[in-house]
NUZA-210953 format. One record per residue (C-alpha): residue number from 1; x, y, z. Coordinates in nm, 4 decimals. Example, Ala and Ser with C-alpha at 12.3 -4.5 7.8 and 13.67 -1.06 7.14 Angstrom:
<atoms>
ATOM:nr:c1:c2:c3
ATOM:1:1.2300:-0.4500:0.7800
ATOM:2:1.3670:-0.1060:0.7140
</atoms>
This chain:
<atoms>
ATOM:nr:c1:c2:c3
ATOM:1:0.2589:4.2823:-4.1423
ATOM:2:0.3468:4.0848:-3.8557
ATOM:3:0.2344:3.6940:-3.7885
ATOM:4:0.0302:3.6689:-3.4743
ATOM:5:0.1950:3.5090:-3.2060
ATOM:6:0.0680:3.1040:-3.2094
ATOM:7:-0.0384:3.0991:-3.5971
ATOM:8:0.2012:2.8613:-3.7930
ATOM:9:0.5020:2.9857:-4.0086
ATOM:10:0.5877:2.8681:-4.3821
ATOM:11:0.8715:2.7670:-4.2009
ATOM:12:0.6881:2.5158:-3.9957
ATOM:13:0.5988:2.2100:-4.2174
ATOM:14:0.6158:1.8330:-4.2872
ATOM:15:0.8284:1.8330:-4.5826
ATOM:16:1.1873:1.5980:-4.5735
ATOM:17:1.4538:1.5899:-4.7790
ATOM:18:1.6494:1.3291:-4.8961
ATOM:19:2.0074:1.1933:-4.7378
ATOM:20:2.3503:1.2049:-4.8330
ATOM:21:2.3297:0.8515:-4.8649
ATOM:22:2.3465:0.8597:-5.2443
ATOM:23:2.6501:1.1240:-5.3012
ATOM:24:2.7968:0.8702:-5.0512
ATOM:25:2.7474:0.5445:-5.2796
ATOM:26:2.8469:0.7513:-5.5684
ATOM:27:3.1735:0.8906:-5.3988
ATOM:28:3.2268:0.5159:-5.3045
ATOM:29:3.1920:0.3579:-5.6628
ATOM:30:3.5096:0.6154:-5.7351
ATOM:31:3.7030:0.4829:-5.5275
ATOM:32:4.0744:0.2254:-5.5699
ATOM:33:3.9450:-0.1441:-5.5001
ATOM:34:4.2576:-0.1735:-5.2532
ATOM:35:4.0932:0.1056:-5.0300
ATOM:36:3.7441:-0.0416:-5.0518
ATOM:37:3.9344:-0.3466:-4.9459
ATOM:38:4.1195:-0.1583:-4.6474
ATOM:39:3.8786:-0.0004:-4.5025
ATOM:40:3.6961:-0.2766:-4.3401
ATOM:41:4.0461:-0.4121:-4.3232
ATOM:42:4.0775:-0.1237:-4.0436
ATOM:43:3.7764:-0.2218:-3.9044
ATOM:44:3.8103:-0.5364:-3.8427
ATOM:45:4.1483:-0.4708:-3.6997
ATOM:46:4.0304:-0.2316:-3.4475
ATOM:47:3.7539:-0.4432:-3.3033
ATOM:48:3.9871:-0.7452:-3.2683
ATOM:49:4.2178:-0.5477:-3.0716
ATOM:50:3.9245:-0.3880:-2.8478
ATOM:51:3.7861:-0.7738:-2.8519
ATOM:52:4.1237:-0.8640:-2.7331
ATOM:53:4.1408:-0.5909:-2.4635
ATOM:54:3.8124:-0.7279:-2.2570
ATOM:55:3.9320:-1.1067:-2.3331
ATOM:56:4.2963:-1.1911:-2.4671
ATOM:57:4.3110:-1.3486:-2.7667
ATOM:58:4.6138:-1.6059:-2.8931
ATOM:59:4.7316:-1.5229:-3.1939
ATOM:60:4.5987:-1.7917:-3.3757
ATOM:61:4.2302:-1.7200:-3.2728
ATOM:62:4.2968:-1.3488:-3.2700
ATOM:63:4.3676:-1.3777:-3.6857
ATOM:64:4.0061:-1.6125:-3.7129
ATOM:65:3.8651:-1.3353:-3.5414
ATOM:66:4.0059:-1.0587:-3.7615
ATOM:67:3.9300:-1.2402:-4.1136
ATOM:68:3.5807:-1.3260:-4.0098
ATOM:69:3.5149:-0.9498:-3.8638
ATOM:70:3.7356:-0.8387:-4.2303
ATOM:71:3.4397:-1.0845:-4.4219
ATOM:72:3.1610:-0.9343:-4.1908
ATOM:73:3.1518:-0.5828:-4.1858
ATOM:74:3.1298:-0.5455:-4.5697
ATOM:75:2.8947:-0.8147:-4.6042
ATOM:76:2.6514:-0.5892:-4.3232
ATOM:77:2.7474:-0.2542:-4.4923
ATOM:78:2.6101:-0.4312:-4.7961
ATOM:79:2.3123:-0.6446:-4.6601
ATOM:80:2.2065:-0.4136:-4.4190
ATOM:81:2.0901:-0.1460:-4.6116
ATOM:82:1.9522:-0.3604:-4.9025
ATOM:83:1.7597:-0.5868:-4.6825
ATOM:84:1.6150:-0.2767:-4.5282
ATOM:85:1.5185:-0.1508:-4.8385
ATOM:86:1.3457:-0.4851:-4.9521
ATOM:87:1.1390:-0.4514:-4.6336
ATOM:88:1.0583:-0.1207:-4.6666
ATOM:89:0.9352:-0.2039:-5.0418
ATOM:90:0.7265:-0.4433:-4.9140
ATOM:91:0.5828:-0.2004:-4.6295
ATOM:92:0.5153:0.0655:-4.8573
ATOM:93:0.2388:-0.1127:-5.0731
ATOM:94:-0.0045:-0.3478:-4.8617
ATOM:95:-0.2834:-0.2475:-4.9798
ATOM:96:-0.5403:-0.5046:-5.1631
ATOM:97:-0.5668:-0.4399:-5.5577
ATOM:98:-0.8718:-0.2197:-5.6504
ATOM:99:-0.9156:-0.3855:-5.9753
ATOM:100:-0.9315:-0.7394:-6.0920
ATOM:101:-0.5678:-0.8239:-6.2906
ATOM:102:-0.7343:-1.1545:-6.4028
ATOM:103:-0.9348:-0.9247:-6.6518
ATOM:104:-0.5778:-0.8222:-6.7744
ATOM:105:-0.3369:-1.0969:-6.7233
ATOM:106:-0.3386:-1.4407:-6.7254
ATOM:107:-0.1057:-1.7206:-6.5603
ATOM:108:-0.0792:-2.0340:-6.7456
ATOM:109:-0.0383:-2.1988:-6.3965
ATOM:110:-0.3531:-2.2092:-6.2036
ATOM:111:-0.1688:-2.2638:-5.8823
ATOM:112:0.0076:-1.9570:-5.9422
ATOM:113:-0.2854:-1.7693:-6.0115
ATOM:114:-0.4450:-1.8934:-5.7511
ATOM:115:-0.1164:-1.7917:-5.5246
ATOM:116:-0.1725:-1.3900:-5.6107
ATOM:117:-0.5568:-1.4113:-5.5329
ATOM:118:-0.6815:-1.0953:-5.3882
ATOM:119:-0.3068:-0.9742:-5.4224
ATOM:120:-0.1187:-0.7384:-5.5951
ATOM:121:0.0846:-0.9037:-5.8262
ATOM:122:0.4982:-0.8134:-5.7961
ATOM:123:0.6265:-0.5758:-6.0960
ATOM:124:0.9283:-0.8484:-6.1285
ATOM:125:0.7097:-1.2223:-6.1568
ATOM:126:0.4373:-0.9798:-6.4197
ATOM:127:0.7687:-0.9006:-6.6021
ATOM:128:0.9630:-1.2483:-6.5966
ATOM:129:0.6652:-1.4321:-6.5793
ATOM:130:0.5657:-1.2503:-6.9746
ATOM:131:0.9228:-1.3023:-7.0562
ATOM:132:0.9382:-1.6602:-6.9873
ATOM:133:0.5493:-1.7742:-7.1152
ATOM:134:0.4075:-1.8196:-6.8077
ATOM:135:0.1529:-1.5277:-6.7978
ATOM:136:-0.0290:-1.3542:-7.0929
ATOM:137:-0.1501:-1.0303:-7.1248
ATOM:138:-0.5281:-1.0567:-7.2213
ATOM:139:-0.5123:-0.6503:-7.3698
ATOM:140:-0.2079:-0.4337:-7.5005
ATOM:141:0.1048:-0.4022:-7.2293
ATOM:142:0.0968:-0.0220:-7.2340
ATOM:143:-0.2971:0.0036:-7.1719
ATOM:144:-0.2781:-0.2347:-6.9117
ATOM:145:0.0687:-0.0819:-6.7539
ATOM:146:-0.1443:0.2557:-6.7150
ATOM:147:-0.3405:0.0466:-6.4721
ATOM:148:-0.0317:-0.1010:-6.2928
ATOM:149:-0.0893:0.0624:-5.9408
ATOM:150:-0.4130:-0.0759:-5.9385
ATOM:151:-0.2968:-0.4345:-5.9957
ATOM:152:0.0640:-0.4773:-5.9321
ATOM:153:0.3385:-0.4501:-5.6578
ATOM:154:0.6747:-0.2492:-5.7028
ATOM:155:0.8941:-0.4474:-5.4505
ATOM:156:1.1911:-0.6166:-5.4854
ATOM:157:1.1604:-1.0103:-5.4801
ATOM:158:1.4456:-1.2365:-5.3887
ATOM:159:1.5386:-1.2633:-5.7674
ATOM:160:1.6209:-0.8808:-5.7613
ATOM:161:1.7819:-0.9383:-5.4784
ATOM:162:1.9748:-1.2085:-5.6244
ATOM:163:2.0432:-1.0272:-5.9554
ATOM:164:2.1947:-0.7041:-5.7695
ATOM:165:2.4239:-0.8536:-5.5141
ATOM:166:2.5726:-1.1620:-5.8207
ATOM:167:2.5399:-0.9222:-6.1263
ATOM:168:2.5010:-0.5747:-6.0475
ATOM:169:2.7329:-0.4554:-5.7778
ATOM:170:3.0259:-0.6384:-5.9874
ATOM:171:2.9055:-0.4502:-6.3298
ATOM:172:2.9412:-0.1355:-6.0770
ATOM:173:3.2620:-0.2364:-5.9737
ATOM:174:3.4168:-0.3379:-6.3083
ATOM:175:3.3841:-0.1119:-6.6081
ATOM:176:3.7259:-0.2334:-6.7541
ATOM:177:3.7649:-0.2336:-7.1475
ATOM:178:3.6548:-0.5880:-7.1418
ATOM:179:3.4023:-0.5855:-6.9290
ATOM:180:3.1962:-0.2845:-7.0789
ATOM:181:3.2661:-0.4528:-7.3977
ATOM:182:3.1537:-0.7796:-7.2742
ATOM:183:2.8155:-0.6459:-7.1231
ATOM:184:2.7677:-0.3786:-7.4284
ATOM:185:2.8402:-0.4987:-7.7620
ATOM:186:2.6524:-0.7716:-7.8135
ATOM:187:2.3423:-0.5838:-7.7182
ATOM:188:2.3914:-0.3421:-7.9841
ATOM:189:2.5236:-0.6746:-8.2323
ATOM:190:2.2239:-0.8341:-8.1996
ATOM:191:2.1086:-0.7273:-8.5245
ATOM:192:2.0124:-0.3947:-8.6812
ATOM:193:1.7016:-0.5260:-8.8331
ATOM:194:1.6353:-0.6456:-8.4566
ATOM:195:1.6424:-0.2081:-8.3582
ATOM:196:1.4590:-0.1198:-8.6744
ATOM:197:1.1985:-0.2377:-8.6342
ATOM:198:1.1258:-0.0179:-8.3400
ATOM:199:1.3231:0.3092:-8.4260
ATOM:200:1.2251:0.3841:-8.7790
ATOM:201:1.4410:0.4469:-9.0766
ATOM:202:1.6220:0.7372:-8.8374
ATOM:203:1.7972:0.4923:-8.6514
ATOM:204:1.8395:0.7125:-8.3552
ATOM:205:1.7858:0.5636:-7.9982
ATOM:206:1.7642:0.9033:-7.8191
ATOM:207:1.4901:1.1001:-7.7920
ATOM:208:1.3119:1.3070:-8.0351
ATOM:209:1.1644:1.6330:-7.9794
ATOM:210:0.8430:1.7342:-8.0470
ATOM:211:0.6663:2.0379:-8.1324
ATOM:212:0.2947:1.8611:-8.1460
ATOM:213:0.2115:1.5122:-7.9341
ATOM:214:0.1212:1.4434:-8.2984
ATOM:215:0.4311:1.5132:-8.4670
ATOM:216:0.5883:1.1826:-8.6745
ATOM:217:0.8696:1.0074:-8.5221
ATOM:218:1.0462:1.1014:-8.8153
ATOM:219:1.0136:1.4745:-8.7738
ATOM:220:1.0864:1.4562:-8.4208
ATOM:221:1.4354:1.3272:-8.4695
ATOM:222:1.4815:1.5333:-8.7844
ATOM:223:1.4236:1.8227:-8.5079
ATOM:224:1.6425:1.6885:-8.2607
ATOM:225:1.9598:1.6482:-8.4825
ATOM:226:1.9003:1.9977:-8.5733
ATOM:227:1.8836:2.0794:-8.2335
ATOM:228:2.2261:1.8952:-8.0899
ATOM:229:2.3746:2.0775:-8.3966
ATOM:230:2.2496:2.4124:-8.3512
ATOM:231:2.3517:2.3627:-7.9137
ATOM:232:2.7350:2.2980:-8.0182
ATOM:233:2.7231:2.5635:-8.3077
ATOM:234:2.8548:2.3526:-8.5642
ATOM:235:3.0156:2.5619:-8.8337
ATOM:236:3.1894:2.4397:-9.1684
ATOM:237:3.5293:2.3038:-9.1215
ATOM:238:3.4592:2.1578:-8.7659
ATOM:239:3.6172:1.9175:-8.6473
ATOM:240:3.3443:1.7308:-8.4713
ATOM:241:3.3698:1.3812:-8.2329
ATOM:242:3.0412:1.1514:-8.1238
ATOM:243:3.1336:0.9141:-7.8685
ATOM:244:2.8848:0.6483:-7.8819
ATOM:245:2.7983:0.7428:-8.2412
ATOM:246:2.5124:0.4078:-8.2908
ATOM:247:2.4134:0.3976:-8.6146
ATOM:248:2.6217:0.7144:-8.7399
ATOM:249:2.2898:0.9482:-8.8126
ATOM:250:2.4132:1.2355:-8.6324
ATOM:251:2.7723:1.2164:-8.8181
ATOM:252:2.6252:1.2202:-9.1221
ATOM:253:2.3770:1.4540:-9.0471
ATOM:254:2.6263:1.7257:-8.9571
ATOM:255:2.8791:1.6272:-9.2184
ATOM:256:2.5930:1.7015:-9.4723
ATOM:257:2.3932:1.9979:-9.3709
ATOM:258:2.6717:2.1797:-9.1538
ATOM:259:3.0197:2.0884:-9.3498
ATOM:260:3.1941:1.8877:-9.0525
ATOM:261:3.4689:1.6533:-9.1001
ATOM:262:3.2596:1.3719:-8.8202
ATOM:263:3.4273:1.1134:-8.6483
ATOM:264:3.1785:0.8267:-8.4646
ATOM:265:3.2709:0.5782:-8.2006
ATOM:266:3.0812:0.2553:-8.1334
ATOM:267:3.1549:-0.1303:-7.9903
ATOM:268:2.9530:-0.2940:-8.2281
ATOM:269:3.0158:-0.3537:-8.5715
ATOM:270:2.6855:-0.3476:-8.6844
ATOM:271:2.6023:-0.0303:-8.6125
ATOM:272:2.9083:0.0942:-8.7931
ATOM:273:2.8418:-0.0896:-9.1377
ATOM:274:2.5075:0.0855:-9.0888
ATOM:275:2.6624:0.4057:-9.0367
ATOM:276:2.8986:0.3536:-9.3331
ATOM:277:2.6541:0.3124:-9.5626
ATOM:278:2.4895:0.6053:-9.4590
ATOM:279:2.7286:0.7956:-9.5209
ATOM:280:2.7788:0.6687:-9.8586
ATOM:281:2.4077:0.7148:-9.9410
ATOM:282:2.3881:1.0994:-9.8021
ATOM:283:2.7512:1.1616:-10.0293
ATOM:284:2.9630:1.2473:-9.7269
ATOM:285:3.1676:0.9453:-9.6596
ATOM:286:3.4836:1.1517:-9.7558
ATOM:287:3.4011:1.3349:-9.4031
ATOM:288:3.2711:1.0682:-9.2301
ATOM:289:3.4712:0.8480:-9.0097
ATOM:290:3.4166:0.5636:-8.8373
ATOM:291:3.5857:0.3995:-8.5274
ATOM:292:3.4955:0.0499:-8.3694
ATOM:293:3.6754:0.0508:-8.0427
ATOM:294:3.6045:0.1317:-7.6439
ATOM:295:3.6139:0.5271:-7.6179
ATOM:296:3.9049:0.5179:-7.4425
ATOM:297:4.1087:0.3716:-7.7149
ATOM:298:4.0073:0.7009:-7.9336
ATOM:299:4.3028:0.8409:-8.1101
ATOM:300:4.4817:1.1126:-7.8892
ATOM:301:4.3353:1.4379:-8.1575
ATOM:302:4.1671:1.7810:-8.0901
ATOM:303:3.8405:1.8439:-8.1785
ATOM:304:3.6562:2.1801:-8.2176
ATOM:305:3.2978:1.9747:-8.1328
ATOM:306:3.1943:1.6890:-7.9385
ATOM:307:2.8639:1.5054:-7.8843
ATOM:308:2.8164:1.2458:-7.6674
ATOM:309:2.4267:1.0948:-7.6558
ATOM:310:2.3345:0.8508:-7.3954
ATOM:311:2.6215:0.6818:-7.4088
ATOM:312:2.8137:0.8300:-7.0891
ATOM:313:2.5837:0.6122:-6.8831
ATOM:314:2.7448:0.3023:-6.9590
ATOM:315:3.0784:0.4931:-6.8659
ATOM:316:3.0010:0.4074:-6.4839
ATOM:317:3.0325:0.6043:-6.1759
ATOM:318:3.3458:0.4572:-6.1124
ATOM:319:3.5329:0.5716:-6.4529
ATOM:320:3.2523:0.9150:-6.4910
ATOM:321:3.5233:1.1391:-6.3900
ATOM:322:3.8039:0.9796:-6.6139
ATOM:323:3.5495:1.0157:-6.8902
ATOM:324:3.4875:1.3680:-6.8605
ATOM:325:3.8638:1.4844:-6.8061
ATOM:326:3.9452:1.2393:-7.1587
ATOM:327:3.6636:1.4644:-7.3137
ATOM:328:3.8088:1.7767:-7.1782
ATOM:329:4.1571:1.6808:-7.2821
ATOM:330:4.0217:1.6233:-7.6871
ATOM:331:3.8270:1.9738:-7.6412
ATOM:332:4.0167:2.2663:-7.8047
ATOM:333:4.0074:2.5336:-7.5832
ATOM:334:3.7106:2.6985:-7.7690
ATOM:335:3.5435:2.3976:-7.8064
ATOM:336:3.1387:2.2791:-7.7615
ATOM:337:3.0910:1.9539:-7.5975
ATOM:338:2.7044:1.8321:-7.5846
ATOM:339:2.6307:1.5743:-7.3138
ATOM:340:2.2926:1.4137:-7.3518
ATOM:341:2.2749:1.1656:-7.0769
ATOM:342:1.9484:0.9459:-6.8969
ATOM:343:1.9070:0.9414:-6.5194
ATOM:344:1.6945:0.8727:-6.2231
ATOM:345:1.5552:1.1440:-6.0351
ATOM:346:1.6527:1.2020:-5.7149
ATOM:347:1.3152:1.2231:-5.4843
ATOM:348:1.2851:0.8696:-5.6299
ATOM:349:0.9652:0.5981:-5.5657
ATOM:350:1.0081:0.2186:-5.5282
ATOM:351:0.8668:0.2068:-5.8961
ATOM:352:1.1802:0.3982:-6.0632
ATOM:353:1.4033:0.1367:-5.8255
ATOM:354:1.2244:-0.1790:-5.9604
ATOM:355:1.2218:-0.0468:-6.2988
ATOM:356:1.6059:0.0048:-6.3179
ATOM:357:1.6712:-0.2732:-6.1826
ATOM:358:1.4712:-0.4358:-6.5066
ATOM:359:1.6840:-0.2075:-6.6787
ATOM:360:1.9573:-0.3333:-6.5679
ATOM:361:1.9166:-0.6960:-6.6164
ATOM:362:1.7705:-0.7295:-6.9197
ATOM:363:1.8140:-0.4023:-7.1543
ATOM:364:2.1265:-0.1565:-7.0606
ATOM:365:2.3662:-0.3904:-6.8988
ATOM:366:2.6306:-0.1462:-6.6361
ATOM:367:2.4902:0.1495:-6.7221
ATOM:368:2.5174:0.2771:-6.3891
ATOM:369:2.5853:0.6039:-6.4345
ATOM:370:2.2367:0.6897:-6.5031
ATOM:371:2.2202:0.9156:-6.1869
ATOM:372:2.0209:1.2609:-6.1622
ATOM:373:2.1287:1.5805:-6.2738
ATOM:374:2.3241:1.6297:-5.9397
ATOM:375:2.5533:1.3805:-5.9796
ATOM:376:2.6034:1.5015:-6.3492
ATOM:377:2.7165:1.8716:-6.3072
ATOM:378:2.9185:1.8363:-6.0235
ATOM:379:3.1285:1.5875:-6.2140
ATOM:380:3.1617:1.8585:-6.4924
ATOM:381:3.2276:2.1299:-6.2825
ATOM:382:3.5056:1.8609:-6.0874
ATOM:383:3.6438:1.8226:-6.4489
ATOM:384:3.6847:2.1760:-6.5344
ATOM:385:3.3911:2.2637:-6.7425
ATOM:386:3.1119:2.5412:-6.7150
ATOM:387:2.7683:2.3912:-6.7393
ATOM:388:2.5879:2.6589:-6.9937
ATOM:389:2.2475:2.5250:-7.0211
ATOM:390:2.0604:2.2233:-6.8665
ATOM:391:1.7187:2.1157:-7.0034
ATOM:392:1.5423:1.8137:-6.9290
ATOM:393:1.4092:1.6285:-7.2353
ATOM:394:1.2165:1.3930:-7.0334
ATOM:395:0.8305:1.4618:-7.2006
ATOM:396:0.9351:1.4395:-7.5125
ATOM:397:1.1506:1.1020:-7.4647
ATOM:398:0.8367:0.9294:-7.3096
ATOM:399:0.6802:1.0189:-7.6317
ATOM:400:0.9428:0.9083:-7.8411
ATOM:401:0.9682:0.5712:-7.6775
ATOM:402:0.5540:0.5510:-7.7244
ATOM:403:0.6305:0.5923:-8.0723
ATOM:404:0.8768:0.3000:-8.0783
ATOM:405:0.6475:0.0822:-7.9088
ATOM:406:0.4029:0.1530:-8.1474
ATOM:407:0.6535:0.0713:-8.4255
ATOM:408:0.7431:-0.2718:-8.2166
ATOM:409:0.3931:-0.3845:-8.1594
ATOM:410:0.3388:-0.3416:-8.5424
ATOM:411:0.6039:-0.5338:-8.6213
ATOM:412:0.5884:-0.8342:-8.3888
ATOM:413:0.5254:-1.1188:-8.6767
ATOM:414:0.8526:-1.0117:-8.7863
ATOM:415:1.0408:-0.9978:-8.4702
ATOM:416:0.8735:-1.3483:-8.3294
ATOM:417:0.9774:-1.5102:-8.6547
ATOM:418:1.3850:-1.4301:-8.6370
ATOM:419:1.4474:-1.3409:-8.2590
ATOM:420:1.1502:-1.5367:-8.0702
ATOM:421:0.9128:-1.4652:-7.8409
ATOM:422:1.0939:-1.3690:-7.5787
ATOM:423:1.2883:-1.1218:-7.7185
ATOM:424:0.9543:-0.9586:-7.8738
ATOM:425:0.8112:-0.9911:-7.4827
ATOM:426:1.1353:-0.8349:-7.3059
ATOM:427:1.1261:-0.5322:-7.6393
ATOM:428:0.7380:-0.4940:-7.5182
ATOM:429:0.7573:-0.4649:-7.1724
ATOM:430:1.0674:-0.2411:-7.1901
ATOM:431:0.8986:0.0506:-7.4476
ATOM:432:0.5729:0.0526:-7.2838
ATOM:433:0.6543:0.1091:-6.9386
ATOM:434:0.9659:0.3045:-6.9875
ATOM:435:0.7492:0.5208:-7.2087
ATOM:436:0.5097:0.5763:-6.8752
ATOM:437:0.8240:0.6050:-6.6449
ATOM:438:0.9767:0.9021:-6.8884
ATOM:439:0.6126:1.0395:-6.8839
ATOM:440:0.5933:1.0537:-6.5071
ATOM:441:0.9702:1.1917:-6.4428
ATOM:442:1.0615:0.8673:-6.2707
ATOM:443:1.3559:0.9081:-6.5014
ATOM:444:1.4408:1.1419:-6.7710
ATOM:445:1.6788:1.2244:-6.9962
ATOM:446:1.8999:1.5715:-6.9704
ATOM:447:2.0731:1.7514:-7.2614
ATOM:448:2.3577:1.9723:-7.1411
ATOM:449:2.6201:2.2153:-7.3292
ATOM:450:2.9546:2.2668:-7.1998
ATOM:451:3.2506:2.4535:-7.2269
ATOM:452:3.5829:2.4416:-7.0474
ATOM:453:3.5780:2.6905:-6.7517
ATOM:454:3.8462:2.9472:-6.8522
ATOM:455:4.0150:3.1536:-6.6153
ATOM:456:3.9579:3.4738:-6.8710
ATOM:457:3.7650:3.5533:-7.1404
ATOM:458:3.8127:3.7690:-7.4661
ATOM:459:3.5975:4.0082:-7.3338
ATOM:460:3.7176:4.0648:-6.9503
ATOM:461:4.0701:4.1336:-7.0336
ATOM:462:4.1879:4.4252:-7.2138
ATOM:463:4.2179:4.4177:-7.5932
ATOM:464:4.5706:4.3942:-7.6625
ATOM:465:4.4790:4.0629:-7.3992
ATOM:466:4.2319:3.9292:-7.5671
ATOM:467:4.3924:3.7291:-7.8085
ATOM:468:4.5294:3.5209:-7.5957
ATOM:469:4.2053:3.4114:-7.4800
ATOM:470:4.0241:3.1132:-7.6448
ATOM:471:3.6633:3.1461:-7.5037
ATOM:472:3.4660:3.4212:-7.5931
ATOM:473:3.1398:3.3619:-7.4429
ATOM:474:2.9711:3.7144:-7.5550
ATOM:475:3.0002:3.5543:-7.9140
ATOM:476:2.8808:3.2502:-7.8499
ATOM:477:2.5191:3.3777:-7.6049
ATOM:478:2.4431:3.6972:-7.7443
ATOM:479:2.3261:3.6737:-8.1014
ATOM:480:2.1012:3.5296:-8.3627
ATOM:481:2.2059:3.1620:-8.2885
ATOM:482:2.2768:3.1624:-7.9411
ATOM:483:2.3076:2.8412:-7.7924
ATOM:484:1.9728:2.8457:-7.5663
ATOM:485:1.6773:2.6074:-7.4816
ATOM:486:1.5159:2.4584:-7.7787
ATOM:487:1.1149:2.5114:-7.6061
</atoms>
């Protein structure tokens, strides 16, 4: 059937896709400081001498000229964009709120109050202000966070303006073994009463999955370390690495129910006298090891399994691809590596910016490479693995992290009496809304299984070939226990 001339196409719509600003910024965080350094270096060089062709320069002026161009055109490539983006935050969102946040909230200052009359109120002074005492929430934060686009504002304020061009650029920048260790391990040494309260006696801070909305927390992460096991095929004898390993539940977990000598990785000591004790209590310390270092001081060894959960995020874009080669390079040849790492999606809203930038501040410190699934695969494929099987997880974190905020709420006598209120405030605001963000996609979390990409395989050469092959992927799909989606 033919279209009649003058009736609109599917071709003809109003859709637009996104830029290539963000592979851009990403390809920049990779780069050498020296050439970040240089290239406005060039710059600058270039439009002194066409400065000096219309008017000549002396050389004492033409060298001002060049150091304030070499100080300028970073500082615009920088400002330029952001500022834009603050404007556009506040252009997006004008409208008046449609209901009353003084039924809701409460600031302690009437002048401030008084201020946001008849406005919406921003995300970041809600937040801070909650944080810091100055405004109260009159109901619970997740009920009233479900009303957020009613009441509140997602644009960045001069603060997160402030924060991202002193704090968060350089944590982008940086990722050296201090650095991450500075920004990382006194979050997770803050005190593992301080995370149990919220996560249960699991002790996992990934996400569950769930079979029922109504399943316990408890069973969901029972589930999930039977799923990360089953993705990698863990078999007796395995020699099997977590980078990142928290409180060692997974380690022990496969070193019990799947016979795996399990080696775990983590910056903070706490975690690992948790995760040693663990072990002892599930009778598998003789195959449970524990490591308290950076992951790039793990011991050069092979392993036949590795797991990685939500940790790679704190890797950085700049050191991502380092990572994933180091992982490669510990991978036997007919190895399983599971990466289970958190991310922003791509078609993103000013709400999933403000958010991470909350994130960023106050709860995950430099864990910039929380990127979408884009920015992920290529990576791996760049490093030399096959990407067998994506899945995003996202649902069932958002109802995971409802379940710690549940746990949190019900434990805030405890919390307020050893850590404060503000810490109790920053733990509430964090659960309830990234529970909503997770629900909404804003930002999920992926679980992928990988491979090394081999040239051959057993079963595309001939036989008397085959045994020089290590990957044979027929044995590992095509079965009872193939490694596949866990819905």
């Amino acid at each position: 059937m033919n279209s009649t001339s003058g009736s609109r196409t599917a071709s003809q719509h109003n859709e637009k896709g996104g830029t290539h600003g963000l592979a851009f910024i990403f390809w920049l965080f990779e780069q050498p400081k020296w050439l970040i350094a240089l290239v406005p270096g060039l710059f600058a060089a270039l439009l002194t001498a066409a400065i000096h062709g219309f008017a000549p320069l002396t050389p004492a002026i033409a060298g001002v000229v060049f150091v304030v161009l070499w100080i300028t055109v970073p500082a615009l490539a920088i400002l330029g964009p952001l500022l834009f983006l603050v404007y556009r935050s506040y252009a997006h969102d004008t409208a008046a709120p449609t209901e009353d946040w003084t039924k809701h909230i409460s600031f302690k200052d009437a002048s401030a109050q008084k201020a946001y009359a008849g406005k919406k109120v921003p995300m970041q002074t809600l937040y801070d202000g909650y944080m810091d005492g100055k405004i109260d929430f009159t109901g619970d934060v997740y009920e009233t966070l479900l009303r957020r686009n009613r009441m509140f504002r997602f644009c960045f304020t001069g603060d997160d303006v402030r924060f991202y061009v002193r704090d968060f650029l350089g944590q982008n920048m940086g990722h050296s073994v201090e650095a991450d260790h500075g920004d990382i391990a006194h979050v997770y040494n803050r005190g593992n009463d301080f995370y149990n309260w919220f996560l249960g006696p699991r002790m996992i801070y990934t996400s569950g999955i769930y079979r029922d909305v109504n399943d316990t927390l408890e069973d969901a992460q029972d589930r999930k370390l039977a799923t990360v096991c089953q993705y990698v095929q863990m078999q007796p004898g395995d020699k099997h690495l977590d980078i990142g390993c928290g409180w060692g539940t997974l380690v022990a977990y496969a070193a019990k129910h799947h016979g795996t000598s399990s080696t775990g990785v983590t910056l903070a000591k706490e975690q690992a006298e948790w995760a040693r004790a663990t072990a002892e209590r599930e009778g598998v310390s003789d195959r449970v090891r524990l490591i308290v270092d950076d992951y790039r001081n793990i011991p050069d060894e092979k392993f036949d399994k590795i797991t990685c959960l939500e940790m790679a995020e704190h890797v950085g874009i700049r050191n991502f691809q380092s990572f994933l080669l180091q992982v490669r390079n510990m991978l036997k040849d007919d190895g399983m590596f599971y990466l289970q790492i958190a991310g922003l999606r791509r078609a993103w809203v000013f709400e999933d910016l403000v958010w991470g930038l909350f994130m960023g501040k106050y709860i995950f410190p430099g864990a910039d490479a929380s990127c979408p699934i884009g920015f992920v695969t290529t990576q791996a494929e760049r490093a030399g693995f096959e990407v067998h099987r994506v899945e995003n997880c996202g649902v069932h974190y958002s109802l995971t992290i409802k379940a710690w905020y549940d746990n949190w709420m019900k434990n805030e006598a405890a919390v307020v009496a050893k850590y404060g209120q503000r810490w109790f405030r920053m733990w509430a605001v964090f659960l309830s809304w990234s529970a909503i963000i997770a629900a909404q996609g804003s930002s999920t979390v992926f679980m992928i299984t990988l491979h090394k990409n081999t040239p051959n395989d057993k079963c595309s050469v001939s036989k008397d070939e085959a045994a020089a092959q290590p990957f044979d992927r027929t044995h590992r799909w095509v079965g009872q226990n193939p490694s596949a989606t866990q819905q």
